[in-house]
VOGU-3710 file (C-alpha; in Angstrom, 3 decimals, decimal comma):
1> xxxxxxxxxx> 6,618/14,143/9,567  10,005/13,090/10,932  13,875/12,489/8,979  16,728/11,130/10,788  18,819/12,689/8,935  22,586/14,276/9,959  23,493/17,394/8,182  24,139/17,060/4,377  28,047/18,251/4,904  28,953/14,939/6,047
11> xxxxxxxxxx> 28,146/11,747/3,720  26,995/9,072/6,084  27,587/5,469/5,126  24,086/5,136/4,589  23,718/7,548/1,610  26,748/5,820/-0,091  25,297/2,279/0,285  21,714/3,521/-1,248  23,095/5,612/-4,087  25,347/2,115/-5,051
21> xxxxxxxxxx> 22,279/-0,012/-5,674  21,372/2,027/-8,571  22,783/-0,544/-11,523  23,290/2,307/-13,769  24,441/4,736/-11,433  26,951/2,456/-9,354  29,956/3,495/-10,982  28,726/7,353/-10,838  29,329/10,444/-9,016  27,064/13,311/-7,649
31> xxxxxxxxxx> 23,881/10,924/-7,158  20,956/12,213/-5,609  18,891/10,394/-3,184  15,506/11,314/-3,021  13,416/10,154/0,430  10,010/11,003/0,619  7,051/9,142/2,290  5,136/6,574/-0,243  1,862/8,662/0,371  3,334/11,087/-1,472
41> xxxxxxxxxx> 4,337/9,863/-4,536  2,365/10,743/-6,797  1,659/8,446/-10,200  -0,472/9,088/-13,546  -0,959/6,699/-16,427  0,665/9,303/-18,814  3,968/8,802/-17,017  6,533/6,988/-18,230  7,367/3,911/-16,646  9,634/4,039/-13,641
51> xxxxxxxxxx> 9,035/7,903/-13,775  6,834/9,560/-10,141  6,172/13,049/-9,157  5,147/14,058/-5,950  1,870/15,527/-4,153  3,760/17,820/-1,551  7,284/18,989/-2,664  7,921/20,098/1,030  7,715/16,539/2,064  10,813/15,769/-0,264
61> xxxxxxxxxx> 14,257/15,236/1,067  16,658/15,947/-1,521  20,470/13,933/-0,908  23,730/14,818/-2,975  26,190/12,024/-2,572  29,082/13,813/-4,078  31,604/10,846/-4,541  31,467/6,675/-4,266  33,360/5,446/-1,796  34,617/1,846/-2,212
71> xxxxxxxxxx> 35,882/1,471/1,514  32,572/2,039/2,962  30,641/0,029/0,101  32,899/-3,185/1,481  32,769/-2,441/4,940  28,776/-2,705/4,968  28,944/-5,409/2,497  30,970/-7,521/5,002  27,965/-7,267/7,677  25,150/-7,582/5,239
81> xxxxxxxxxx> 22,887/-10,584/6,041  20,194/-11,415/3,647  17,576/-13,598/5,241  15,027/-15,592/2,671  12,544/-16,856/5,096  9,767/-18,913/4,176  7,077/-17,200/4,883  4,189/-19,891/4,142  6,240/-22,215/6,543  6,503/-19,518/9,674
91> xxxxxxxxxx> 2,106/-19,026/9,130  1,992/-22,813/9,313  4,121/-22,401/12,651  1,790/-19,629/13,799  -1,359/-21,363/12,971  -1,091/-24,840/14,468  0,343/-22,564/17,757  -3,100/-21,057/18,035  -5,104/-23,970/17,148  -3,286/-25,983/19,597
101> xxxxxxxxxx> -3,845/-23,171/22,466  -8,035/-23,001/20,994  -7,669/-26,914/21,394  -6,401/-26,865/24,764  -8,536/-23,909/25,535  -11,412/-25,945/24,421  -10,539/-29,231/26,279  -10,322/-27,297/29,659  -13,652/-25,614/28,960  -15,160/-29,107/28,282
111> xxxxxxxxxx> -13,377/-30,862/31,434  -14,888/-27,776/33,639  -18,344/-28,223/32,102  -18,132/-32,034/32,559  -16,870/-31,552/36,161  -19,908/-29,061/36,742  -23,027/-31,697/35,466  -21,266/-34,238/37,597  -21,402/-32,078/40,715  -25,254/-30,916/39,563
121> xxxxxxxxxx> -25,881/-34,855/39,113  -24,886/-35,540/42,540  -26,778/-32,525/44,131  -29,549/-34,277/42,414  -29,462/-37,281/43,534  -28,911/-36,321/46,611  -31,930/-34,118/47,080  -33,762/-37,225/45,383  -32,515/-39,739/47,892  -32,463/-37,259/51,184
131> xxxxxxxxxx> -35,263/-39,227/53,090  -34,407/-42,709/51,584  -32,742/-43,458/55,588  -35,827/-42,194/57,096  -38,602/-44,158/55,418  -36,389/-47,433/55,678  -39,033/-50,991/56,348  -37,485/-51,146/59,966  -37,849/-47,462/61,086  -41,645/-47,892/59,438
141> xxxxxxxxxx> -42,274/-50,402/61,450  -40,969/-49,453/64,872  -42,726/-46,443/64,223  -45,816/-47,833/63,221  -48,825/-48,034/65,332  -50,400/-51,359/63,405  -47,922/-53,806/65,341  -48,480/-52,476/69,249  -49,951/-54,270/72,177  -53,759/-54,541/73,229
151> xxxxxxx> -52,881/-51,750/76,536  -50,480/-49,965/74,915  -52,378/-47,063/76,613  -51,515/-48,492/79,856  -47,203/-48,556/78,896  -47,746/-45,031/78,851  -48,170/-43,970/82,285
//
């Protein structure tokens, strides 16, 4: 398990602004800021409410912020931005994005499909209809041996 966390002898800005959230520690010095992962907090029904212990007390990182600072309280406050997106809006977005990429998705696969039974229709037709020139009335007859003269023996030599 990893803190970022710079040495307690300096108060960062960071402890300052957490420790001021605190309604009824805002106007308070010496607050301590206690950091710890959520999988280790550690809740019974017995406790009071708003009261945790822990699981593993070596996975708690203790903070002193000695004093409140006003400057540094304003200073972030000036460059907070508090975003209230609507959430139910942004899935809409998300979902007619993917249902129009499934629809185009789908149309292609269709247009292929139809493009493939057209070609399989033609090879079809084509293998039906190979020998329609061949077996044509005038190439039956000139081939034929029912229309030929008496000596047709003798037209051969």
């Amino acid at each position: 398990m990893v803190y970022y966390f710079t040495s307690n002898t300096v108060t960062p800005s960071a402890y300052i602004y957490v420790g001021k959230d605190k309604v009824e520690r805002n106007k308070k010095d010496n607050v301590t800021i206690i950091y710890t992962p959520w999988s280790n907090l550690k809740k019974d029904g017995s406790m009071a409410t708003g009261q945790v212990s822990f699981h593993d007390n070596k996975k708690v990182k203790k903070i002193l912020v000695p004093t409140r600072i006003n400057a540094i309280i304003n200073r972030l406050n000036k460059t907070k931005v508090e975003k209230f997106p609507d959430f139910a809006a942004e899935r809409d977005e998300i979902l007619k994005a993917k249902s129009k990429k499934n629809q185009a998705s789908v149309q292609a696969r269709k247009k292929e499909e139809a493009r493939i039974a057209k070609e399989r229709r033609e090879l079809k037709y084509q293998k039906e209809h190979a020998y329609d020139d061949v077996f044509t009335e005038e190439a039956l007859e000139a081939s034929s041996n029912q229309n030929r003269d008496e000596d047709y023996l003798s037209d051969f030599m």
